[in-house]
FIFISE-260914 format. One line per 10 residues: number of its first residue (from 1); their letters; for each residue x, z, y of C-alpha. Coordinates in nm, 4 decimals. Example, Ala and Ser with C-alpha at 12.3 -4.5 7.8 and 13.67 -1.06 7.14 Angstrom:
1> as> 1.2300 0.7800 -0.4500  1.3670 0.7140 -0.1060
# end
This chain:
1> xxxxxxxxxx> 12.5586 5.4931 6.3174  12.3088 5.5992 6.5063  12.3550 5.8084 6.8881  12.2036 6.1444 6.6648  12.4314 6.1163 6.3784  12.7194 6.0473 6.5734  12.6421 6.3685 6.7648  12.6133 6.5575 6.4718  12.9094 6.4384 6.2633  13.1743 6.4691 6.5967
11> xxxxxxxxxx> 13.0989 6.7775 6.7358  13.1734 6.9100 6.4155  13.4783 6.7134 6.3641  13.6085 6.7901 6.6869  13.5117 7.1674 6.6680  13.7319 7.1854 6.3538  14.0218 6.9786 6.4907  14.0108 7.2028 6.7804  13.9984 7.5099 6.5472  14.3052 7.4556 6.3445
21> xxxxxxxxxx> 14.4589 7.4140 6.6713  14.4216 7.7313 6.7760  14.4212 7.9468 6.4528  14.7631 7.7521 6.4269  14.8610 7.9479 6.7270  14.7004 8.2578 6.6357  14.9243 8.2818 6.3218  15.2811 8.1432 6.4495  15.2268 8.1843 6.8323  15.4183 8.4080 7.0447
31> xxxxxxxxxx> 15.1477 8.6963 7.1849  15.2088 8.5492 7.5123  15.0200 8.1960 7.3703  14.7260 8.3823 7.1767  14.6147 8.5375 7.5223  14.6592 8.2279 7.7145  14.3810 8.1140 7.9052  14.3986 7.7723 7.8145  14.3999 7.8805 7.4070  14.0800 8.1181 7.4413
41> xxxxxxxxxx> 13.9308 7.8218 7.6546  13.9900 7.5788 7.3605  13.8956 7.8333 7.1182  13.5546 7.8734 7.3105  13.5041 7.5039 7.3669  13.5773 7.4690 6.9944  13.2775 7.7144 6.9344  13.0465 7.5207 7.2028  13.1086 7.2295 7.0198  12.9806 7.4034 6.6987
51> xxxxxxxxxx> 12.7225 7.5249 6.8201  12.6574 7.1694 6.9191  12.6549 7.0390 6.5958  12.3643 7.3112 6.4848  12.1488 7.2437 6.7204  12.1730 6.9064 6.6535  12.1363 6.9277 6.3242  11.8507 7.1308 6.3464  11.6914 6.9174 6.6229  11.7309 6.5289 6.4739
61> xxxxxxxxxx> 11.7726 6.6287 6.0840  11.5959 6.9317 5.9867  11.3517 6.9722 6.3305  11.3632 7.3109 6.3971  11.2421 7.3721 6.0293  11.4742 7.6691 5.8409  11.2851 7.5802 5.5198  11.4064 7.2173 5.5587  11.7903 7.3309 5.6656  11.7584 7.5374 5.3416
71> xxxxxxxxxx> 11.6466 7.2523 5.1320  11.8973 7.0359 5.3042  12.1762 7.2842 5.1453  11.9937 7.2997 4.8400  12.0388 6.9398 4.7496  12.3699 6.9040 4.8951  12.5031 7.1876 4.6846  12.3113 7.0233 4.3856  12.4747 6.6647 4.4279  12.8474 6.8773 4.5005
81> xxxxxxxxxx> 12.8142 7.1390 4.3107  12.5612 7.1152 3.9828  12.3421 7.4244 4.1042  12.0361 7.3869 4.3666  12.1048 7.6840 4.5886  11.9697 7.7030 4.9709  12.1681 8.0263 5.0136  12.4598 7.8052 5.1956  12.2848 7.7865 5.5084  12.3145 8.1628 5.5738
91> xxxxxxxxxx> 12.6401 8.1237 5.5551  12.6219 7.9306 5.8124  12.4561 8.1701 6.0130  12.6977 8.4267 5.9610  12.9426 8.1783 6.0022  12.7940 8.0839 6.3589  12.7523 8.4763 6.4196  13.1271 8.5424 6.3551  13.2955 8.3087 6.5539  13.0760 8.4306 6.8487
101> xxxxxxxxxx> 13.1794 8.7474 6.8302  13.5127 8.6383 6.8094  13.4804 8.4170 7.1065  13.3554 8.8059 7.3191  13.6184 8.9497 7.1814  13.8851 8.7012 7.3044  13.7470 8.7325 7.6592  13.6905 9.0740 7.6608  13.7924 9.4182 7.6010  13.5945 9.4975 7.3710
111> xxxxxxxxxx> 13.8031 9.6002 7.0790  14.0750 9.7788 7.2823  14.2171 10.0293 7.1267  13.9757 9.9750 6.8077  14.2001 9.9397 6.4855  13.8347 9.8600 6.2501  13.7041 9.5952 6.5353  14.0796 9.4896 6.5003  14.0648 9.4430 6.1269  13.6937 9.3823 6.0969
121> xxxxxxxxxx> 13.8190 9.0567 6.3780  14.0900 8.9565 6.0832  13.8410 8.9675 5.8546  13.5709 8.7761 5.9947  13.8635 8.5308 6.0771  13.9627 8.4725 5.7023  13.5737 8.4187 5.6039  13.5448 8.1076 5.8842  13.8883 7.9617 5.7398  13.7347 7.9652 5.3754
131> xxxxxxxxxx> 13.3543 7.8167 5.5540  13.5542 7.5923 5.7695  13.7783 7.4250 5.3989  13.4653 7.4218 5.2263  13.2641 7.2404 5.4905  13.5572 6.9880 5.5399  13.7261 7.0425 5.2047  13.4589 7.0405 4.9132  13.1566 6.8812 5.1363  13.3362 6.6357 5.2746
141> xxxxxxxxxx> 13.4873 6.3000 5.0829  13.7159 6.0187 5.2120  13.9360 6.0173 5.5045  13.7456 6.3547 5.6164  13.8569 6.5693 5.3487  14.2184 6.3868 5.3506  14.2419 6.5053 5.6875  14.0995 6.8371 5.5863  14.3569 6.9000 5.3102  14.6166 6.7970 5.5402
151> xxxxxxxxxx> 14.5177 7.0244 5.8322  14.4775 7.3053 5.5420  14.8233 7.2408 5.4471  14.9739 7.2905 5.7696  14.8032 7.6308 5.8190  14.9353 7.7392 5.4983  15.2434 7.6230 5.5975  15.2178 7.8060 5.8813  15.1138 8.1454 5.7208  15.4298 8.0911 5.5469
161> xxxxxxxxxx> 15.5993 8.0825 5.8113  15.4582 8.4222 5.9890  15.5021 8.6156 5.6188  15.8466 8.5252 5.5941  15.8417 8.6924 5.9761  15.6924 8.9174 5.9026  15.8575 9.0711 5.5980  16.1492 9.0822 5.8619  15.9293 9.2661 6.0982  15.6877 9.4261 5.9557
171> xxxxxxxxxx> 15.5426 9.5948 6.3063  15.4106 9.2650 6.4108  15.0672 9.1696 6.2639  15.0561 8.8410 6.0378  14.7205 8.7037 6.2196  14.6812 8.7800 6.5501  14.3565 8.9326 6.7675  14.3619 8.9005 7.1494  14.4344 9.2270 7.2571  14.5841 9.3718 6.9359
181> xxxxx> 14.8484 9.5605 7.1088  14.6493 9.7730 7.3407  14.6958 10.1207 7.3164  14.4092 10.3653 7.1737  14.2941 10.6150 7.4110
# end
């Protein structure tokens, strides 16, 4: 395995670990926990470490070439998938885009008070779950994807957990957005 690859393949597998760590605390932590420090840190150094991985990728495997990420996905989604589609990659994009703004929002104040950012946040949230299983889930094989079915487990589990909450409280929000309980003005 060579220095490239191995940069590539852990900075994604540590951005994910690190990301199930802290969605897991998003959905069953106390507010207290979701606007800790430390979890927005992780959260952000779960993002650097993404961000990692694409410019790596894009630097030792598709050399600052679009076209080639696109025909990357294309054969990828051929071998996985039976159809040679490209269009994968802008998910990724949109992925990447997402979980930036989500990485402002947790250390800022920008949605205060904003019910849409709030929801739009939730949203954008549930789209980099269902990237995040599909990159690690369907794309993966072997002891990644074991892992990934595990770690997908345990966040269902733990939405479970919060529903059953919350059908006994139904004031408190099932997925949880720093600053969700701010006032609007």
């Amino acid at each position: 395995m060579t220095l490239e690859y191995s940069l590539i393949a852990w900075s994604i597998r540590l951005s994910m670990l690190l990301f199930v760590i802290v969605v897991a605390c998003r959905i069953v932590g106390p507010k207290s926990l979701v606007e800790n420090t430390v979890t927005k840190t992780v959260w952000t150094c779960a993002f650097a470490l993404f961000v990692v991985h694409v410019l790596a990728s894009f630097q030792f495997v598709h050399h600052w070439s679009h076209s080639a990420a696109y025909r990357a996905t294309a054969k990828q989604t051929l071998e996985l998938l039976g159809i040679e589609v490209g269009t994968g990659v802008y998910f990724n994009y949109l992925f990447l885009a997402v979980w930036a703004a989500d990485v402002v929002n947790a250390w800022t104040d920008f949605s205060v008070g904003r019910r849409m950012v709030q929801w739009l946040l939730r949203i954008g949230l549930m789209y980099m779950l269902f990237i995040a299983f599909n990159g690690v889930v369907v794309f993966e094989s072997g002891w990644l994807r074991a892992m990934g079915i595990s770690l997908t487990t345990i966040l269902v589990a733990a939405s479970m957990f919060r529903f059953s909450r919350f059908w006994k409280n139904k004031d408190e929000p099932v997925l949880k957005v720093v600053h969700d309980d701010r006032e609007e003005p």
